[in-house]
C-alpha positions in Angstrom: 40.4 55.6 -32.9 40.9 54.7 -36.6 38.4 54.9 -38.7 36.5 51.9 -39.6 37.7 50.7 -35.9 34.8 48.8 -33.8 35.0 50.8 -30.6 34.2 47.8 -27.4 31.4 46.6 -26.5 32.3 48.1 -22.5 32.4 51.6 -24.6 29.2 51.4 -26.3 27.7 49.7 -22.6 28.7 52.3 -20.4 27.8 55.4 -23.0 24.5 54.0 -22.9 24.1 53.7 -19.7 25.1 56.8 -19.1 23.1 59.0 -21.1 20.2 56.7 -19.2 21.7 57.9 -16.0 21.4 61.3 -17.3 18.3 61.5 -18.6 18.0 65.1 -20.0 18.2 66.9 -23.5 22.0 67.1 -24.1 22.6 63.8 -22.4 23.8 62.3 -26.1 25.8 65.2 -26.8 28.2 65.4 -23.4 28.5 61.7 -23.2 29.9 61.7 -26.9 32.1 64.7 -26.1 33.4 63.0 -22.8 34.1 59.6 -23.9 35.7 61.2 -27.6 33.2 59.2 -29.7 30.7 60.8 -32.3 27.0 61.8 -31.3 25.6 59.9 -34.0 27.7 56.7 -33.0 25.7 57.0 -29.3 22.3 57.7 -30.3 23.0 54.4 -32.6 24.0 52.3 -29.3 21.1 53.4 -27.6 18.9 52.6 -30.1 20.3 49.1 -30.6 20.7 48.6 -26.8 18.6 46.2 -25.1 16.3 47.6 -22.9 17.9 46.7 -19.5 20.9 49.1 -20.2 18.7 51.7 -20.9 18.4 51.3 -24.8 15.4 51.9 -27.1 14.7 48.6 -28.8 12.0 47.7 -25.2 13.6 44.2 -25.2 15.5 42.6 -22.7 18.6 40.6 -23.7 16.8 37.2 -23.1 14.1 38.4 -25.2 16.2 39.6 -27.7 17.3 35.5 -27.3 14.2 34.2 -27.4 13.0 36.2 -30.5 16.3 35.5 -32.5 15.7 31.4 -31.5 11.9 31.8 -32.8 13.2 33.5 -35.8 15.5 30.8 -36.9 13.0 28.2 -35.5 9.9 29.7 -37.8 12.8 29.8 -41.1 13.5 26.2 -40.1 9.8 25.3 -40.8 9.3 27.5 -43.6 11.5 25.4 -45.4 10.0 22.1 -44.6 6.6 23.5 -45.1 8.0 24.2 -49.0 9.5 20.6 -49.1 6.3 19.4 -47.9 4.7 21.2 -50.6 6.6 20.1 -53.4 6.4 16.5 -52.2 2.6 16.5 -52.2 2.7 18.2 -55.1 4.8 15.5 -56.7 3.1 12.7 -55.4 -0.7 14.0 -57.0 0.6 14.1 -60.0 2.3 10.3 -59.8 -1.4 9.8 -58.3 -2.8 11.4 -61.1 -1.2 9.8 -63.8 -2.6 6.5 -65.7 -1.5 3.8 -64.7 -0.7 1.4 -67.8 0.0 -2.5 -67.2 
């Protein structure tokens, strides 16, 4: 493949299941040699592979859901946590403030 060309995600699924399959020193190494990609691209599949095709990260692919949902969820109220802020903030000092008539 050219370089700079995303190989598919069946390619990167089935190398990492494979060298789970295998299970031995070496296992990298032949799978790379036997599907014509680069060592270095399969140990980085397996370490971003969800844990149910035999990858590294110990998440499943719902939980690697889940966690991207609570991620955006928790930025979500970051940011209205800072609004909040500011419009307390805001209002003390109009409270603060004398009041002339």
């Amino acid at each position: 493949m050219p370089r700079g060309t995303p190989y598919p995600p069946e390619l990167r699924e089935q190398a990492v299941r494979m060298v789970a399959e295998i299970g031995e020193a070496g296992a990298v190494r032949r799978v790379a040699e036997k599907l014509g990609v680069s060592p270095d691209a399969v140990r980085y599949w397996i370490k971003n592979a969800p844990a149910e095709l035999g990858g590294k990260s110990g998440l499943t692919s719902e939980q690697l859901g889940e966690l991207k949902a609570l991620r955006k969820e928790n930025a979500e109220l970051r940011r209205a946590n800072e609004i909040l802020k500011a419009a307390s903030a805001y209002f003390a000092r109009e409270l603060d403030r004398p009041r002339t008539r």
